[in-house]
N, C-alpha and C positions, 0 to 999 in steps of 0.2 A: 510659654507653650501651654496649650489649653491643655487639664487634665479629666482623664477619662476614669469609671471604674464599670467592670463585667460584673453582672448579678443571674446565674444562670447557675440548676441544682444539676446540668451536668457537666462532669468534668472534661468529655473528648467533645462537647458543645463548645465550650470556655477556651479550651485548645484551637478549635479549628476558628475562630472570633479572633482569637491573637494570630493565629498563623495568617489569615488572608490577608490583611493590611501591612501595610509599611508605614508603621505611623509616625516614625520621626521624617515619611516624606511630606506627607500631608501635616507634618507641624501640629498633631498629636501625641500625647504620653499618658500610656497605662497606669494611672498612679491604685489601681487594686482590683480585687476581687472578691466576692461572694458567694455564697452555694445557695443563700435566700434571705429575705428581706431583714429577718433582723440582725445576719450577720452584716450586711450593709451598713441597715443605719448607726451600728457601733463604728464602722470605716466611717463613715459621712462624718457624723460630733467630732472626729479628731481632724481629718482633713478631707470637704468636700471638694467634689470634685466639679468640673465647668458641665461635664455630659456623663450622664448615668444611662445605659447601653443594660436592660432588665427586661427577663422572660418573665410571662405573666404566672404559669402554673409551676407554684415550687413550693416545697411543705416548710411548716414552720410559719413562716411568713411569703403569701403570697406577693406579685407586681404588684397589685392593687390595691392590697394596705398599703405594701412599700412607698408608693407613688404618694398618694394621702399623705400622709409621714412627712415625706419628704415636700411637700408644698407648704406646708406648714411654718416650716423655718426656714426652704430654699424656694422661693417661688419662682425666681429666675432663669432658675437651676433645667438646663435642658434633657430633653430625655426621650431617650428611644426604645419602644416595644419592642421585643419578638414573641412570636407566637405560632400556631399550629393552627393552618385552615378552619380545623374545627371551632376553636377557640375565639372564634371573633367575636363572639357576643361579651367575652371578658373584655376581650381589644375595647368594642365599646366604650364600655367602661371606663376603659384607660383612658381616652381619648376626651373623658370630661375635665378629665385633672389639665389637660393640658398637654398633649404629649407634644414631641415636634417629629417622631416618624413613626410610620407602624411598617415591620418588617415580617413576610411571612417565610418562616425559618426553612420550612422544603424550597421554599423559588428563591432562596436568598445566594446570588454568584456576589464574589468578592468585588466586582464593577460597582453592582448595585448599593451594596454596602457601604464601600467605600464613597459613593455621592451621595448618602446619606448624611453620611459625617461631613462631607463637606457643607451639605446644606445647613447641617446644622452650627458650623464655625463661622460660616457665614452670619448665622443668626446672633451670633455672639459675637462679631466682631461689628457689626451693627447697632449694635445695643450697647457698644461702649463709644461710640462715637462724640455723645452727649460729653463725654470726661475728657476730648481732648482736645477743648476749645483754648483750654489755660495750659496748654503742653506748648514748647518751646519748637518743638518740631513738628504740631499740628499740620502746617499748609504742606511740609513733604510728604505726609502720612497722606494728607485728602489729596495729594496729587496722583500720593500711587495708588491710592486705593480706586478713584475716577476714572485711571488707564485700566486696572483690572476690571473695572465692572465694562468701560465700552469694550474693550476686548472678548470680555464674556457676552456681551452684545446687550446689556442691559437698556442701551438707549440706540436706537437705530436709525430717529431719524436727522436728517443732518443738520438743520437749525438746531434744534434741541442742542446735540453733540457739540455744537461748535458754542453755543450758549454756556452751556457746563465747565467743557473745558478753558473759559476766558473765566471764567469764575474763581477756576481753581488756578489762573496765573499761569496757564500755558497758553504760548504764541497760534497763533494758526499756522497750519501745516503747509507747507509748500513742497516737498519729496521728503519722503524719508522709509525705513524700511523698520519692519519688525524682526527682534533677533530673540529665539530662545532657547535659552542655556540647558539645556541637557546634561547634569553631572552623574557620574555614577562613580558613586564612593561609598561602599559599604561602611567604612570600616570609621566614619564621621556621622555626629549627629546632625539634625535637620539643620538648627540654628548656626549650628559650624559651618556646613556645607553654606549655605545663606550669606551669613558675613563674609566669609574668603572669596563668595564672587562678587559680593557688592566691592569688596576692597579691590579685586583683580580686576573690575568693571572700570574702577576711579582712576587708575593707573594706567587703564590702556588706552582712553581715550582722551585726547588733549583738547584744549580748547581752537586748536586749529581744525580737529574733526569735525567741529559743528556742534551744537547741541544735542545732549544725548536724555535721555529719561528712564531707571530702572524701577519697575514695578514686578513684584510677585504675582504669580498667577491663580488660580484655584486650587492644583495641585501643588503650588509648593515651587515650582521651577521661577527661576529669576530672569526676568527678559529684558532686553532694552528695545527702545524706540530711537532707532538712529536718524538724527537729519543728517539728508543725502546730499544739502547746499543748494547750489546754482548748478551745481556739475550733469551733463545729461543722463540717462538712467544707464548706461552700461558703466559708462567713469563715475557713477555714483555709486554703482555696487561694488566695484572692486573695490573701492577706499572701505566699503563696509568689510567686505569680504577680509580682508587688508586686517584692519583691525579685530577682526571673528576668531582668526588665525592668530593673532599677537596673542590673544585674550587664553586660549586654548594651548597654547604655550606656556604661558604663565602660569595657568591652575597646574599643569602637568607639573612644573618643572619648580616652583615652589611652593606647593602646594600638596603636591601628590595624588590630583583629583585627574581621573579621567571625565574631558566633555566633549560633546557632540553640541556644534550650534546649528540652529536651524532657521533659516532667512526665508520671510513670508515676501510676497510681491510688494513693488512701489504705492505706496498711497501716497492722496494728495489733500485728502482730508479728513478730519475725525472721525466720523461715520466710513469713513474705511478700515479701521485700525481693526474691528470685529476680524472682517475679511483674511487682513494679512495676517493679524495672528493666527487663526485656523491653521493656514499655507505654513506657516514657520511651527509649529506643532507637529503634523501631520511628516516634515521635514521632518524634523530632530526623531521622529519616532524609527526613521530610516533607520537610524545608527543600529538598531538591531541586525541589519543586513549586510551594511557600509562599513559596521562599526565606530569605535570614539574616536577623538584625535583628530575630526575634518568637520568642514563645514559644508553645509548641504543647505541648497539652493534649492525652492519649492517650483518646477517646473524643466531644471535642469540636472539635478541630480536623484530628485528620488522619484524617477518613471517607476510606475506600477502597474503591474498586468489587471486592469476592470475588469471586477468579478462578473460581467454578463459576458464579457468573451474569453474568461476560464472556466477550464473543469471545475466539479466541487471535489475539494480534499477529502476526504475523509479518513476514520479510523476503523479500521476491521479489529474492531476488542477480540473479537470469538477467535479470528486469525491468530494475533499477537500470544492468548495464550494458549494456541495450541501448538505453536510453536517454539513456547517456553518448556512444557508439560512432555515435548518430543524432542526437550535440549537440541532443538535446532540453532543454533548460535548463526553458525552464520548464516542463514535465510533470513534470522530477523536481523541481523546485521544491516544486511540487503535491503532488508524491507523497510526499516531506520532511512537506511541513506534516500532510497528514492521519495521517502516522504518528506525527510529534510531539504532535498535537491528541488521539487515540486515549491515546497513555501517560500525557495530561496527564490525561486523562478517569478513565484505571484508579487511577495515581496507586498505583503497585505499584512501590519503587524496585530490587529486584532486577532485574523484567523492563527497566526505565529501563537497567541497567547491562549488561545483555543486548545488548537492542536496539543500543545505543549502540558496544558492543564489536564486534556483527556488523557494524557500518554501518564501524566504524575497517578492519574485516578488510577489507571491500570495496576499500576506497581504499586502502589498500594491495597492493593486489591487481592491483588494476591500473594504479598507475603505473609497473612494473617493466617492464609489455608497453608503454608510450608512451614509455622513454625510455633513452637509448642509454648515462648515464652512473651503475653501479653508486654509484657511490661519493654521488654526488647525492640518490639515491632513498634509501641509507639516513641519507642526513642528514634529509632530506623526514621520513622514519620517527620519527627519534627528535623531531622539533618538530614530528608531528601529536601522538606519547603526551605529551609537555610540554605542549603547550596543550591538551591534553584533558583531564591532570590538572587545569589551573588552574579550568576549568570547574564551576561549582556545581547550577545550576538546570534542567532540560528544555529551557527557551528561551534559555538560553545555549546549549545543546548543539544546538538546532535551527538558531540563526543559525550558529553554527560549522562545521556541515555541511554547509548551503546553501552557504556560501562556500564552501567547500572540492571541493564538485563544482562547483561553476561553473567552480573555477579549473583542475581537470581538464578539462572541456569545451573552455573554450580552449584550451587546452595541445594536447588534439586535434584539435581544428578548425586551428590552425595548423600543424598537422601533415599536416592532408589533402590538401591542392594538391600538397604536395611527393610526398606516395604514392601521387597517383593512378597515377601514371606507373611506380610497380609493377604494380601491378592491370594493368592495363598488357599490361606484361611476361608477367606469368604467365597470360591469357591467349592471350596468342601465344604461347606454352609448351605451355599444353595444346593447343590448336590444331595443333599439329605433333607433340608426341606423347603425343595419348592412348592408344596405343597399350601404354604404358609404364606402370609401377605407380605411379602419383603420390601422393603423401599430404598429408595437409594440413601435417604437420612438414617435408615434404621442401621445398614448393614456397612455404611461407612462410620459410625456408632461406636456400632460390634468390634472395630478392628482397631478402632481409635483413632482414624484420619479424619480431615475434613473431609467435605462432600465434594468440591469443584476436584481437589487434590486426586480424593480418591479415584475418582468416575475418569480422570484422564490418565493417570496411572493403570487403573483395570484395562481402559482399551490399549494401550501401551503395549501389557503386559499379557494380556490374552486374546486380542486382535478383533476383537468387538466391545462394544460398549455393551454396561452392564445391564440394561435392559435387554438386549438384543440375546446377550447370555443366556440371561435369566427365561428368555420366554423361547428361546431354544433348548433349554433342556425340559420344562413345562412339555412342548410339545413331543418330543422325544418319547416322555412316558407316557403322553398319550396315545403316541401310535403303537405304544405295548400293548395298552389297556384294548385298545380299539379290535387289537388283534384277539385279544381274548372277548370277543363277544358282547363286551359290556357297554350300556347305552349311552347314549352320547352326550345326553345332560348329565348324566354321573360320571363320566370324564373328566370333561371341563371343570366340576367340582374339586373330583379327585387331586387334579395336578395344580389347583391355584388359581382356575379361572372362573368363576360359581357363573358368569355370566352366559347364557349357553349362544345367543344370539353373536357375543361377540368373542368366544371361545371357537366359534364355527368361523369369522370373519381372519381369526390371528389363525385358524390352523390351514386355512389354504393358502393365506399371503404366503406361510413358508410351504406349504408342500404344495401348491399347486392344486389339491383336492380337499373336498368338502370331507368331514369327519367320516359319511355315512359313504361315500364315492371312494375315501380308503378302505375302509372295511369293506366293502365289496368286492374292492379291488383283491385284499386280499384273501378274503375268500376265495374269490374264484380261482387265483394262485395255488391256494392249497387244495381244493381239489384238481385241479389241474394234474398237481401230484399224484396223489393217488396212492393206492394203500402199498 
């Protein structure tokens, strides 16, 4: 297994670098870390590593020695930037030594990333291809390595493809189907998972089933190419099917591994095999929906609603936590379910992993504002990405969320008694001087909440938001001021607003009349009265 090391001076950088990948799926391992260049190349002289994953700006020793450095005695040695938009003229730089990716750290999603690495395993496992001419099991390695690359569609046209694969000692094609093994087994590393279906693959299929062929993918999944015989394509799928099910049996049941397989359509020749994989992919991806433990047939079992004649899903963030902030439990309960119930309907597993990633951003989002102990919240952090990973199906991910805002809600519901008595505070604050520049950072500051906390607690708690407060009792004193005679650009000053053009704009929104059409107003009032 190829090994990786992180060189990045920050730590919740370095975190969120390990959290997004699943690296024992993609058949990587984190073998270290650094905060900057020279802490590296002391990790490198003892054990380098295959890909070195390095920010360019970090003290001590920048990327760009580092890199230098490291060409010197690893020239092989693969290596990926990250950086900050601005910072490309370093990138530059970097990209002399050699790099094999440049990543820019704000547009970097865990997708992207993750095919980074992959392109770059791919670069390494290309570049050792020269070493295993004298290997004993060279031609099964170049068999399956030839299925994964037409699968990948490296070669598309179909002389080519049928040239290739006679080279590498496979028959030509007469029916067969594409199967790919979907395991979900947390609790096994990449290699383990691997071996126990190549072995559970050897055992289910006899040499009465026809010729069968196992190749690893890009990602890591393990697929066969079944030949389907003489038999017509409905009696040639069920003997597949047949054997999909034997197979999914056996990892269950000695094994302990839950799988989903997923069967691409009939081909009939090499330059189809691209094709059917897609279809057997796109399948297996079902089981988020279907769940493990069946076998999914691409046109018969995983219909999906086409996003041109669905609604867009979306996520109302602003909703969600206002209705954490007004311990509304069950409305977002509600609101949980019909968003889950919607993705179950599309049955679209990208948007499923969308969805589900905005919903994680949420909650972490806002437990930093309900709680006073950093080090807490990022523990919180790393075992909501752990039990997210463990997660397989929609409605695991629906129960896991519900829970998971409930137990925020508490968390601020037991929080609220104790803060009222900020609210409180702030304002009898503003109340004595609004005369003063207050802001919502300043005066959530003052009392020791955060700001999103505070500002949804104040309207909670006194029925308007805290601007809306604040420039209600501003106005308030100035319909005092106004009443004693006094001018109206010295008002506006008076109470907080020095602006007099938009002191005259904010006093009619609330009262309906211009500064100088109340003071008349009440003028004429009081004489009215009379002595």
């Amino acid at each position: 297994m190829h090994r990786v090391m992180i060189v990045e001076d920050e730590p919740i950088v370095r975190y969120g670098i390990r959290s997004m990948i699943d690296w024992d799926k993609i058949g990587l391992r984190l073998a270290g870390e650094a905060a900057n260049g020279r802490e590296a190349l002391a990790l490198i002289g003892t054990e380098p590593p295959d890909i070195l994953i390095t920010d360019i700006k970090m003290p001590v020793m920048d990327g760009i020695e580092l890199i230098a450095e490291v060409r010197k005695t690893a020239p092989d040695m693969k290596i990926i930037i990250l950086s900050n938009l601005e910072d490309f003229q370093y990138a530059k730089e970097a990209i002399k030594h050699g790099v094999s990716e440049y990543l820019i750290k704000s547009d970097m999603m865990p997708r992207d990333f993750e095919q980074a690495l992959l392109s770059v395993k791919d670069k390494l496992y290309a570049s050792s291809r020269g070493a295993e001419a004298s290997d004993p099991q060279a031609e099964r390695l170049h068999k399956e390595r030839l299925l994964a690359e037409l699968a990948d569609g490296a070669a598309c046209d179909p002389a080519e493809c049928d040239e290739r694969a006679a080279r590498a000692g496979l028959a030509p094609i007469r029916s067969a189907y594409v199967l790919l093994i979907s395991v979900h087994s947390a609790g096994q590393g990449f290699e383990e998972r691997q071996a126990a279906v190549r072995d559970a693959i050897g055992r289910t299929w006899t040499p009465d089933d026809g010729d069968h062929e196992a190749f690893v993918d890009k990602q890591g999944d393990v697929c066969v190419l079944c030949d389907a015989g003489k038999h017509a394509a409905g009696a040639g799928l069920e003997r597949v099917k047949r054997r999909a099910e034997a197979l999914i049996g056996l990892l269950r049941d000695e094994c302990g591994m839950k799988a989903a397989i997923g069967i691409g359509g009939r081909i009939g020749a090499w330059a189809e095999l691209k094709a059917s994989y897609a279809q057997a992919a796109e399948a297996a991806k079902q089981k988020m929906f279907l769940g493990s433990g069946r076998v999914i047939v691409h046109g018969a079992d995983d219909k999906r609603v086409p996003a041109e004649h669905a609604e867009p899903i979306r996520i109302g963030t602003s909703q969600i936590q206002s209705m954490v902030y007004a311990f509304q439990s069950a409305e977002l309960a509600a609101y949980l379910d019909t968003l889950f119930d919607r993705l179950s309907v599309r049955r679209d597993p990208d948007l499923a992993h969308i969805i589900t990633f905005e919903l994680l951003m949420i909650l972490t989002t806002l437990w930093p504002d309900v709680a006073n102990d950093d080090r807490q919240v990022t523990e919180l952090k790393r075992q909501y990405y752990d039990q997210l990973s463990r997660l397989e199906t929609v409605e695991e991910s629906r129960a896991w969320f519900k829970q998971s805002f409930e137990a925020l809600v508490r968390h601020i519901a037991g929080l609220y008694n104790s803060d009222r008595n900020s609210i409180v505070k702030a304002t009898q604050y503003i109340r004595q001087y609004y005369d003063r520049e207050i802001s919502l950072q300043f005066i959530s500051g003052l009392v020791h909440l955060s700001k999103n906390y505070f500002a949804n607690l104040f309207k909670k708690e006194v029925g308007e938001s805290f601007l809306e407060y604040l420039t209600r009792i501003r106005i308030d004193n100035a319909k005092e001021l106004l009443r004693q005679e006094m001018r109206t650009g010295d008002v506006g000053s008076l109470v907080g607003i020095p602006d007099p053009k938009y002191f005259s704009k904010v006093f009619k929104k609330i009262t309906g009349l211009s500064p100088s059409e109340y003071r008349a107003l009440h003028r004429d009032a009081s004489n009215d009265i009379g002595p």
